[in-house]
C-alpha positions as CSV (number, residue, x, y, z in Angstrom):
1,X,-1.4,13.9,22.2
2,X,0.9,16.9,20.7
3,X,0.1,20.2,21.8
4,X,1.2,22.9,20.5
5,X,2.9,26.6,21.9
6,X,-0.3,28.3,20.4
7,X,-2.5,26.7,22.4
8,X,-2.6,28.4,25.8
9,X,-5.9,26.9,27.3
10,X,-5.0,24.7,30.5
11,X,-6.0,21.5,29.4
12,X,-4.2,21.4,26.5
13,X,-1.2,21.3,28.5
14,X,-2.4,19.1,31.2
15,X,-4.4,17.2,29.5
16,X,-2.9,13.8,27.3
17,X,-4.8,10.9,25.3
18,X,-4.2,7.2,24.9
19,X,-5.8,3.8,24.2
20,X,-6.2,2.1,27.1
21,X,-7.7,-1.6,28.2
22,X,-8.8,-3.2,31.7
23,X,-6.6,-6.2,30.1
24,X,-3.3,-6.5,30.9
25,X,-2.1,-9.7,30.0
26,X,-0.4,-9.5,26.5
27,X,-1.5,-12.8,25.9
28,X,-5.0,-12.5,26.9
29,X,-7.6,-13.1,23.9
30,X,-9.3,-9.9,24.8
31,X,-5.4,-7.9,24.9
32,X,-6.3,-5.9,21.7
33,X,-10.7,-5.8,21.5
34,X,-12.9,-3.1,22.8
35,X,-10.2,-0.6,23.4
36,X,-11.1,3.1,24.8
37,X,-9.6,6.3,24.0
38,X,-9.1,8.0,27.2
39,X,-7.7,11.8,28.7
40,X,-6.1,11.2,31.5
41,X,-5.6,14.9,33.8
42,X,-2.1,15.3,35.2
43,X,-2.2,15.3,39.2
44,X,-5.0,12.6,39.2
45,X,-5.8,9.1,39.4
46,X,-5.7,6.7,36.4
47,X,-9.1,5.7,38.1
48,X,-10.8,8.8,37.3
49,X,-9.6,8.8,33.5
50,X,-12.5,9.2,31.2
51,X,-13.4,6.9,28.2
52,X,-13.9,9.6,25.3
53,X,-14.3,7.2,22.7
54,X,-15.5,3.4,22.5
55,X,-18.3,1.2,22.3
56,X,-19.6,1.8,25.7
57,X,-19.1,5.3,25.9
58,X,-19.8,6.2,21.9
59,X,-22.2,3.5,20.6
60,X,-23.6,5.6,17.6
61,X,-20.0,5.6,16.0
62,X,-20.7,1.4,15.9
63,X,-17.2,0.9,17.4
64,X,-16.1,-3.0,16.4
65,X,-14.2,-4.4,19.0
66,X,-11.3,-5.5,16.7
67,X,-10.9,-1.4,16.2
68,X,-8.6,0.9,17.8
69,X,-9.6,4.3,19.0
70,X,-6.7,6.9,18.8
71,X,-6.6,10.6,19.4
72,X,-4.9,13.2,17.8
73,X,-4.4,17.2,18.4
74,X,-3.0,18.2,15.2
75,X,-0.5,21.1,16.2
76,X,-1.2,23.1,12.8
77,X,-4.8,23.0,13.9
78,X,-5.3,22.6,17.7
79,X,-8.8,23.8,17.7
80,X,-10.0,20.3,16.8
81,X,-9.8,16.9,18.0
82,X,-8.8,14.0,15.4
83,X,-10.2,10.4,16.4
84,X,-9.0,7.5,14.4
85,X,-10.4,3.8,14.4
86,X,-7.4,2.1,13.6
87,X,-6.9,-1.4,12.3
88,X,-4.7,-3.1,9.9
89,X,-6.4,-2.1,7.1
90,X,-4.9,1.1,5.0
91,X,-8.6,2.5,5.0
92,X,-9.0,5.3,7.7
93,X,-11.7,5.8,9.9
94,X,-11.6,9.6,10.9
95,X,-13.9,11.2,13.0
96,X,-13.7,15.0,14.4
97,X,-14.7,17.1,17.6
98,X,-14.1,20.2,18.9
99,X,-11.1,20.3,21.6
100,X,-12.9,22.5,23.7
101,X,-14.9,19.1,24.7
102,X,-12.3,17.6,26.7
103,X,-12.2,20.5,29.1
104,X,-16.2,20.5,29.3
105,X,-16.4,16.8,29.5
106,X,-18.6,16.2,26.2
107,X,-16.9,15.5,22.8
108,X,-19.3,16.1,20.2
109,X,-18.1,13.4,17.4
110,X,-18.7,13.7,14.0
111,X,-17.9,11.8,10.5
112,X,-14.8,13.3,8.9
113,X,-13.7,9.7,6.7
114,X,-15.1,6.2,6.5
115,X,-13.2,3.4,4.9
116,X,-15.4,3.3,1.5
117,X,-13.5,6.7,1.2
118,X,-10.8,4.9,0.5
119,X,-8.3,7.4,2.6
120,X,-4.8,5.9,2.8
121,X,-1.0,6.6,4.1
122,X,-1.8,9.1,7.1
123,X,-3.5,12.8,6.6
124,X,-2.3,16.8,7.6
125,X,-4.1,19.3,8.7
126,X,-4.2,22.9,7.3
127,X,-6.6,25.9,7.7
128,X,-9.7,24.3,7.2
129,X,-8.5,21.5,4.7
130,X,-7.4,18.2,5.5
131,X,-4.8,16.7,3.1
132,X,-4.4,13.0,2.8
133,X,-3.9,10.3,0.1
134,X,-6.1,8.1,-1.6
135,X,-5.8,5.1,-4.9
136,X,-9.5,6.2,-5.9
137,X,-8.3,6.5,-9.7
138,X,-5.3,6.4,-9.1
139,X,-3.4,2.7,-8.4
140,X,0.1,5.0,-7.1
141,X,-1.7,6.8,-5.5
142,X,-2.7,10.9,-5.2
143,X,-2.6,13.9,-2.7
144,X,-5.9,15.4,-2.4
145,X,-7.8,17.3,0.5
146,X,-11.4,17.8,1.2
147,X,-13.1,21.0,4.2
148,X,-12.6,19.3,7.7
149,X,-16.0,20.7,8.4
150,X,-17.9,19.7,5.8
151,X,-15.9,16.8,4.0
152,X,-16.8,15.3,0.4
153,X,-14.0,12.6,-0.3
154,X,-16.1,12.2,-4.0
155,X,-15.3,15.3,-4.5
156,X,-12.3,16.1,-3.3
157,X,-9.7,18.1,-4.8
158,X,-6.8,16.8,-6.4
159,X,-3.8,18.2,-4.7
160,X,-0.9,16.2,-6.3
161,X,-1.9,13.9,-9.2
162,X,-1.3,10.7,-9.9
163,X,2.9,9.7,-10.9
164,X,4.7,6.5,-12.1
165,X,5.9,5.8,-8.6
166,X,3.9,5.6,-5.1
167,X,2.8,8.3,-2.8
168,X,4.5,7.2,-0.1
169,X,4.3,10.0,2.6
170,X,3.3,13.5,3.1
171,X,5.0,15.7,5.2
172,X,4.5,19.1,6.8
173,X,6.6,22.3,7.2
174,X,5.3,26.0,7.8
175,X,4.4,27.0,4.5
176,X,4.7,23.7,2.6
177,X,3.4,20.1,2.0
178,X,6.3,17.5,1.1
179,X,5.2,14.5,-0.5
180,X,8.0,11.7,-0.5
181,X,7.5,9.0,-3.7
182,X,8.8,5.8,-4.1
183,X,9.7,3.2,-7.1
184,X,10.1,-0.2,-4.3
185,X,13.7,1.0,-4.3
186,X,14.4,4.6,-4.6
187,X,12.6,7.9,-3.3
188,X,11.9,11.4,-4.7
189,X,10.3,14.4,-3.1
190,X,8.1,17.3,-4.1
191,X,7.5,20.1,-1.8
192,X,4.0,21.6,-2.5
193,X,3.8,25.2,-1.4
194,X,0.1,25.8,0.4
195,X,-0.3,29.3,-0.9
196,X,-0.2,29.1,-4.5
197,X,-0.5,25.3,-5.3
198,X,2.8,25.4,-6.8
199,X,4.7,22.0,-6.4
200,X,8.2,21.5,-7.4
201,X,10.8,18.4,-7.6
202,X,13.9,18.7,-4.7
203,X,16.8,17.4,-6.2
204,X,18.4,14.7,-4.0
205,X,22.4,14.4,-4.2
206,X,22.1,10.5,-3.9
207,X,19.5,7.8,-4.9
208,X,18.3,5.5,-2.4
209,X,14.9,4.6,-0.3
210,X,13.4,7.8,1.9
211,X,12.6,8.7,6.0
212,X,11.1,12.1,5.3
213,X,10.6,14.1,8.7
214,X,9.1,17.4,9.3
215,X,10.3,17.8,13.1
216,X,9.2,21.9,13.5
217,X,6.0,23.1,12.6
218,X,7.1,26.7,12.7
219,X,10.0,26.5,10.4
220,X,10.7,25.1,6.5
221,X,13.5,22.9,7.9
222,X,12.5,19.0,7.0
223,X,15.2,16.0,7.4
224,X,15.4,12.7,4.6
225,X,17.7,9.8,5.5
226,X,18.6,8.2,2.1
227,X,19.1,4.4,2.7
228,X,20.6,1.9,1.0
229,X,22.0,-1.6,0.9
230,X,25.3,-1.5,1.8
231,X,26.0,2.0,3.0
232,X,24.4,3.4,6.1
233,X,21.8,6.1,5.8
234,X,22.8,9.8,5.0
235,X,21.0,12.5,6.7
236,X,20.2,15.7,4.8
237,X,18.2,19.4,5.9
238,X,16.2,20.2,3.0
239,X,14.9,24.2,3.2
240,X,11.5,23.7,1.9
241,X,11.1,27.4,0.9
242,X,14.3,27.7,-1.4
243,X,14.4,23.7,-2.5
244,X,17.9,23.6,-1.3
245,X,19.2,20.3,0.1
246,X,22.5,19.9,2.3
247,X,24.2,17.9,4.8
248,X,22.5,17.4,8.4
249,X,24.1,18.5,11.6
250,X,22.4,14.8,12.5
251,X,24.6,12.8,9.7
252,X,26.6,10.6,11.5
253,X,29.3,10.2,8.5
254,X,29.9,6.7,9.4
255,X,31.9,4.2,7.0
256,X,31.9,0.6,7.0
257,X,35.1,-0.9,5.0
258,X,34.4,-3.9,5.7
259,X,31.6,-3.8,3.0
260,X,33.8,-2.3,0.4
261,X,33.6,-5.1,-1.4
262,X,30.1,-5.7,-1.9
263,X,27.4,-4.7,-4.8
264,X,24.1,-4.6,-5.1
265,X,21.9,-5.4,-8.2
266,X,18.7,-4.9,-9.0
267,X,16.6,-6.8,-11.3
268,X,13.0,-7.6,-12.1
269,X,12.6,-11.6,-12.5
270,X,9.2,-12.8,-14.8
271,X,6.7,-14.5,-12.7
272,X,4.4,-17.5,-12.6
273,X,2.0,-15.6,-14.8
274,X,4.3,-13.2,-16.3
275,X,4.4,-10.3,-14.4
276,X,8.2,-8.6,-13.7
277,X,8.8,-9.2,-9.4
278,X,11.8,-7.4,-8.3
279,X,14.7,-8.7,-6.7
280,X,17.3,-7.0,-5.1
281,X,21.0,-9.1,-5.1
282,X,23.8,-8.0,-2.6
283,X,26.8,-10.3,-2.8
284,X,30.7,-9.6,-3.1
285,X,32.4,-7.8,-6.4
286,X,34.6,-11.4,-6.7
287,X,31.9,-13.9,-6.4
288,X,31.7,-17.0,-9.1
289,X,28.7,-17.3,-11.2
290,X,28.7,-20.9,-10.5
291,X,26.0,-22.0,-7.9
292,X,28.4,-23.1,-5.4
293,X,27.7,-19.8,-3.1
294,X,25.4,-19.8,0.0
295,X,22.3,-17.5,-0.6
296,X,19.7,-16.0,1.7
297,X,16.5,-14.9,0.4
298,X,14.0,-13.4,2.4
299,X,10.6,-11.7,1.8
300,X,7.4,-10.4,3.5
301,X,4.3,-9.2,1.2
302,X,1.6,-7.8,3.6
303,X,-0.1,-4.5,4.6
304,X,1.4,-2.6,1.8
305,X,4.9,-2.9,3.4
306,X,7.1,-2.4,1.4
307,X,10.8,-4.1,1.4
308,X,12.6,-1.4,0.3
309,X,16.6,-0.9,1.3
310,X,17.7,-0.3,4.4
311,X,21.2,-0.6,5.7
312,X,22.1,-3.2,8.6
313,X,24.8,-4.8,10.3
314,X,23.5,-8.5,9.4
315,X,24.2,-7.5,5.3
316,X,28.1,-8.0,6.8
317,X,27.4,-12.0,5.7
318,X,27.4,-11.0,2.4
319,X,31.4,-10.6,3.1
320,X,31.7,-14.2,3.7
321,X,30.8,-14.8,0.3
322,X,27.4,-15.1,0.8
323,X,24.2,-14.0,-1.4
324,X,21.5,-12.0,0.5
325,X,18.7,-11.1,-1.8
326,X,15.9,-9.4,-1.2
327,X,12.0,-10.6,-3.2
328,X,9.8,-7.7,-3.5
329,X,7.1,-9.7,-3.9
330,X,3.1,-8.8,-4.5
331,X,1.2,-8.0,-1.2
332,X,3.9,-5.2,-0.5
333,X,3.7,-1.7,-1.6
334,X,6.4,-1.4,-4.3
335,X,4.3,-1.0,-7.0
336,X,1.5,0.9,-5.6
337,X,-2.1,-0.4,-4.7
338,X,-2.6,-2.9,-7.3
339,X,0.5,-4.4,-6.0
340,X,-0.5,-4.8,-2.5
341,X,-4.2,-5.8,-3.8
342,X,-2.8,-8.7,-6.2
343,X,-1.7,-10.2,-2.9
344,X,-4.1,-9.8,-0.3
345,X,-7.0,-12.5,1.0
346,X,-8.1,-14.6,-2.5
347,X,-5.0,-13.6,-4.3
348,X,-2.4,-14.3,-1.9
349,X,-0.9,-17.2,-3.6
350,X,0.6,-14.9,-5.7
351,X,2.8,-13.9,-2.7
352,X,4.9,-17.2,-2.5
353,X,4.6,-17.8,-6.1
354,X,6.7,-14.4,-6.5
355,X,9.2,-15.8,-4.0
356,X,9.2,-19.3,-5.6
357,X,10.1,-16.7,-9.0
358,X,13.0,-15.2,-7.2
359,X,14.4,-18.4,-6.1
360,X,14.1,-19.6,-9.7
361,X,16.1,-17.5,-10.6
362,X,18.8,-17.0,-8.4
363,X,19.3,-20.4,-9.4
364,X,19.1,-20.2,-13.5
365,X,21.9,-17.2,-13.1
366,X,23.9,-19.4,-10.6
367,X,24.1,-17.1,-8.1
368,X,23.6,-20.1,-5.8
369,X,21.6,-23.6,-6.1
370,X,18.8,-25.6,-4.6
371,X,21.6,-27.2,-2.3
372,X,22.7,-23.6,-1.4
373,X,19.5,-21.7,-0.9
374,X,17.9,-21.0,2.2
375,X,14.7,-18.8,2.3
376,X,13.4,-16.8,5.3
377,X,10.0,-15.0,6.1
378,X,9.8,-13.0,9.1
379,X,6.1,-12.2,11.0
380,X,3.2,-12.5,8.0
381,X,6.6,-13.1,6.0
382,X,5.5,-16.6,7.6
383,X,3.1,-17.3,5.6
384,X,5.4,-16.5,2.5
385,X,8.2,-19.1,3.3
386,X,6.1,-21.7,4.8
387,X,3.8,-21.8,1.6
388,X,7.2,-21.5,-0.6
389,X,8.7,-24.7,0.8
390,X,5.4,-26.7,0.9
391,X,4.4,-26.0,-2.6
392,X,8.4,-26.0,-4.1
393,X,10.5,-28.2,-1.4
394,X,13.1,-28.8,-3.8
395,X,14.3,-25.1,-4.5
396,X,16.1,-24.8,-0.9
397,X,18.3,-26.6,1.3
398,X,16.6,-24.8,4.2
399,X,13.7,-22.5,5.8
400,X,13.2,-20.3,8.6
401,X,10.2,-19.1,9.8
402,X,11.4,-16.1,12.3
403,X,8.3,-15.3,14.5
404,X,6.5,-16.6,11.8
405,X,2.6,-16.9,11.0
406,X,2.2,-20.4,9.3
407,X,-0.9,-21.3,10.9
408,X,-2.8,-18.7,8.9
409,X,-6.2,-20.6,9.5
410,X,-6.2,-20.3,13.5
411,X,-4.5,-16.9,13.7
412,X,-8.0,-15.7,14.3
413,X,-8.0,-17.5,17.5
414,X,-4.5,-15.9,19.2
415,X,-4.6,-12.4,21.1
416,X,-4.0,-10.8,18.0
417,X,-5.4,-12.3,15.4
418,X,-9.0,-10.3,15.8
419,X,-7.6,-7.2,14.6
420,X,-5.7,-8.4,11.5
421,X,-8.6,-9.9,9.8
422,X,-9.0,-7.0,7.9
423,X,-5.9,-8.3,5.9
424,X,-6.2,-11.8,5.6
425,X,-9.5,-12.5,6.6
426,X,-11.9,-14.9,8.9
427,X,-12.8,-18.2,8.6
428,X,-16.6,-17.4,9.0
429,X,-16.4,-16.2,5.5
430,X,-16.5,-18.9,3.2
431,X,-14.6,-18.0,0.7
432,X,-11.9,-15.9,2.9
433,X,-11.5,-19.3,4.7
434,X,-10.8,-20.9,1.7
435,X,-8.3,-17.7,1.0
436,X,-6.7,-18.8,4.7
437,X,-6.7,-22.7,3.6
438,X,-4.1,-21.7,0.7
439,X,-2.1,-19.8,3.1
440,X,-1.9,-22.3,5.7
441,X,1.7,-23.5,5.7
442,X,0.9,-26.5,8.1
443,X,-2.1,-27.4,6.2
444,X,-0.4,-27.8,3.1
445,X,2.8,-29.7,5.0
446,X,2.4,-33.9,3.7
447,X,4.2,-37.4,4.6
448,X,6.7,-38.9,2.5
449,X,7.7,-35.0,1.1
450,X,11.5,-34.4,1.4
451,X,11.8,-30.9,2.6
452,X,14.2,-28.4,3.5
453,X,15.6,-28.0,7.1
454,X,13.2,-25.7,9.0
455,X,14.3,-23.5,11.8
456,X,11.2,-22.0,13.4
457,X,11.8,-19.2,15.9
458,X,9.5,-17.6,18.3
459,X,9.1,-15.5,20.6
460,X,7.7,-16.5,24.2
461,X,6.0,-13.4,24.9
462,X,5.2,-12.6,21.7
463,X,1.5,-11.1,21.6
464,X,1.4,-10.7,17.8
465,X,2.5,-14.0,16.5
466,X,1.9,-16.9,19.1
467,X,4.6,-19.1,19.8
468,X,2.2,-22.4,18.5
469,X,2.9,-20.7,15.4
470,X,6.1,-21.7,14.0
471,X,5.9,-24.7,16.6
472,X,3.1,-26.4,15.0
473,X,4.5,-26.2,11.6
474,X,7.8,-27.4,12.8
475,X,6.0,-30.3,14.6
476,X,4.5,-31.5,11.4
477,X,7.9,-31.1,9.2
478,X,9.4,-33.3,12.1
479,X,7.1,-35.6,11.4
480,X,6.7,-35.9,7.6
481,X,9.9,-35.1,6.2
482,X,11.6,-38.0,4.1
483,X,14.9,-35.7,3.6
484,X,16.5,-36.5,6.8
485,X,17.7,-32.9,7.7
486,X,16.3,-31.1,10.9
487,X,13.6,-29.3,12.1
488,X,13.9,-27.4,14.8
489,X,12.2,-25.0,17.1
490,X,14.7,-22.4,19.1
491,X,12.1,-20.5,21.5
492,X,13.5,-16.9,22.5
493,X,12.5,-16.8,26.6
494,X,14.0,-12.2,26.3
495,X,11.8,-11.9,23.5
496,X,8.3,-10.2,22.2
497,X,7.6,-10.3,18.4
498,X,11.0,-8.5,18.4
499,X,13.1,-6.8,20.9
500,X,15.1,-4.0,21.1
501,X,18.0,-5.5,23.4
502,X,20.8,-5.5,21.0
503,X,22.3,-8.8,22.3
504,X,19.4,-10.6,22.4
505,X,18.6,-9.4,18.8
506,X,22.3,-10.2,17.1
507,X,22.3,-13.6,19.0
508,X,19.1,-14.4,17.7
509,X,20.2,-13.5,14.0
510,X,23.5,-15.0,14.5
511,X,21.3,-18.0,15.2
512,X,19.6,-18.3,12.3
513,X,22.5,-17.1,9.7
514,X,24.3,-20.1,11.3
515,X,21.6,-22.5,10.7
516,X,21.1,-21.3,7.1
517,X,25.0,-21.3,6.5
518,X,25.4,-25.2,7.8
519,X,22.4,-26.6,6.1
520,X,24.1,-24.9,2.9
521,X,27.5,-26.6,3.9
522,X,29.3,-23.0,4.1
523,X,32.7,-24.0,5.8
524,X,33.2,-23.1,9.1
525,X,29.6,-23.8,9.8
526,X,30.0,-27.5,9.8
527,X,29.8,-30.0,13.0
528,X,33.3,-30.8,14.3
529,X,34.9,-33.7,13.2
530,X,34.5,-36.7,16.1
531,X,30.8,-35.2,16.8
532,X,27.4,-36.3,15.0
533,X,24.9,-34.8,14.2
534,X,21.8,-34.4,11.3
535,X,21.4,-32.8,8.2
């Protein structure tokens, strides 16, 4: 809950929301179903919070149990109470109630969105307007707004229209709106003042993917970090009111020599039916053109994510000579709407079939070879590598599945597989089962096939991607597999889905380059002489 200065009733400031659950265990089926948005009131027992919103305590809002109810006290607008029924899918549910009810005990809910309104990428509050985003019309997306009071999302105003790149996020300062765009690889931003509608470019001293942050309500100060590939983020103050951008007190001014040396291309490769997939290459100035080079490719393609660059410490293998590459494949948000749509449920194949692209062409320009190549899917990324090997086996010397879903047609049956139907759907719908047969890595996994390695890695307190995940899938390429290299399992016992224990995390990635670096025969990443081993 954020409160805000203005806002001097009592319960505002002793007063705070969450989502809560009488289940505990992370790895309990019913972890994430028939949620509650509570207030709890500071001084008193967690006992005596009270359920605000749910299916018990608000059955005419028809509350599924695979949706989460969140609360939100916008600070430009602290009069009113924002409820959100949140699940994986972009669609919000918004409902609205005056604050007032949490002090008297009764919150009066009422529509302010459903999902056929097709409202997208988070919303602001201002005056009586809400401002949000929406691909009604518009496949990259525009800023419109509609009355809080009495919304019409048919008729809502266009705000922003429609540009060649995405609406990523909107933003707000005092007296303006800034919207931050992005191609898949670089951002723009537009500041939008409220008062006269006037909306105007802010000219950004370098090019490179966006964080836009508004931190101070009261003020026309806003921060961007402008990522890259192979230099780390630079943090910049832009003054909303003048358009004037400069260097944040925040920016860290940290170099990395070390990475002198490297580039970073990027390219659009043609698809299996044509259409351009980008592909982003980072690999030394010196490197040969002549397959020999390890390469790493890695992709994801879900929920509208998109891969776009970000600077990290692991890009330092690309020093070593190796090719890290980067598939920006359908399912993601590059491209807008139709891109995430063109790989979502029925069309997911084209997902892996954009990696598959990628690979194929890393290996026509000889940035690496088959006998080079190891591809890696992280999360839902799962179901894009373990699909990729079982449908192309020959295109890489080895896989990794990190916390990987490749079991896509019993994910519905893990803790958290309820909630993310939304995105790849159930198996009690016919044809969204057949949708989660062709994403089923194991499924598709066959004797007498000579596939890659396969390093799966989970997590053993992972509640988001069960550890019989990768398992399974690495059980049946143990068993299959004609090729002779390994398939192995390494089971992180510090670990969630991820963790934010720096050792834990480099050890686990130093795992894993080191897996893809011997089954590619990099030198120093071989067995030592004397001692045996398979691959």
């Amino acid at each position: 809950m954020r409160t805000s200065s203005c806002c001097r009733t009592r319960f505002t400031r002793r007063r705070f929301l969450y989502s809560g659950s009488d289940v505990t265990d992370v790895k309990s089926p019913g972890i994430e179903l028939n949620r509650q948005l509570r207030v709890h009131l500071l001084g008193t027992p967690v006992a005596a919070d009270r359920d605000i919103m749910s299916s018990a305590s608000t059955p005419k809002l028809g509350i599924a149990p695979k949706e989460f109810p969140l609360g939100d006290i916008p600070e430009s607008k602290p009069d009113v109470l924002i409820g959100v029924l949140a699940t994986v899918q972009s669609e919000m549910r918004l409902y609205v109630a005056p604050v007032a009810g949490l002090g008297t005990g009764h919150v009066a809910w009422r529509s302010l969105a459903q999902p056929s309104d097709r409202l997208v990428r988070g919303y602001l509050a201002r005056g009586e307007w809400l401002y949000t985003v929406t691909p009604v019309g518009a496949p990259h997306y525009r800023v419109i707004r509609s009355r809080i009071d009495k919304p019409d999302w048919s008729h809502a105003e266009t705000v922003i229209a429609e540009a060649g790149d995405s609406v990523d996020t909107i933003a707000q300062s005092k007296d303006y709106m800034l919207v931050a765009y992005s191609d898949g690889i670089n951002g723009r931003i537009v500041r939008y003042q409220f008062s006269s509608g006037a909306a105007h470019e802010v000219p950004l001293p370098v090019k490179g993917a966006l964080e836009l942050e508004c931190p101070d309500l009261h003020s026309n100060r806003c921060l961007v970090a402008v990522d890259s590939w192979i230099n780390p983020p630079a943090v910049y103050e832009i003054d909303a009111e003048s358009g004037t951008v400069a260097k944040s007190a925040f920016n860290g001014d940290v170099s990395f020599p070390e990475l002198a040396d490297l580039v970073s291309e990027e390219v659009e490769v043609p698809g299996h039916d044509g259409t351009p997939i980008p592909l982003s290459i980072i690999h030394r100035k010196d490197i040969r053109l002549d397959g020999s080079a390890p390469c790493i490719l890695e992709g994801y393609g879900a929920y509208s994510i998109s891969y776009t660059p970000a600077f990290n410490p692991r890009i330092s293998v690309a020093s070593r000579g190796v090719v890290v590459a980067y598939a920006h494949v359908r399912g993601g948000g590059e491209k807008g709407e139709a891109w995430y749509r063109a790989g979502y449920k029925s069309t997911k194949p084209n997902t892996w079939k954009d990696f598959i692209s990628a690979a194929e062409y890393l290996i026509a320009k000889r940035y690496t070879s088959a006998a080079h190549l190891t591809g890696r899917g992280t999360s839902a990324g799962g179901i894009l590598i373990s699909r990729a090997i079982t449908e192309r086996p020959d295109l890489f010397a080895a896989a990794v599945v990190n916390v990987g879903l490749a079991n896509a047609l019993r994910a519905e049956f893990s803790p958290n597989g309820p909630v993310n139907t939304p995105e790849f759907g159930t198996v009690k719908d016919p044809a969204e089962a057949q949708g989660l047969y062709q994403m089923d890595g194991l499924a598709h996994v066959e004797p007498g096939v000579a596939y890659p390695a396969v390093l799966g890695v989970a997590g053993w307190n992972d509640p988001r991607v069960a550890v019989w995940q990768p398992a399974k899938f690495v059980a049946a390429v143990q068993r299959d597999s004609t090729s002779g290299r390994p398939a192995l399992l390494l089971v992180n016992y510090d670990n969630g889905h991820f963790t934010e224990e720096k050792s834990v995390t480099f050890r686990n990635f130093a795992n894993q380059y080191a897996f893809a670096l011997w089954q590619a025969g990099a030198a120093g990443f071989q067995p030592e002489p004397g001692k045996t081993t398979t691959r």
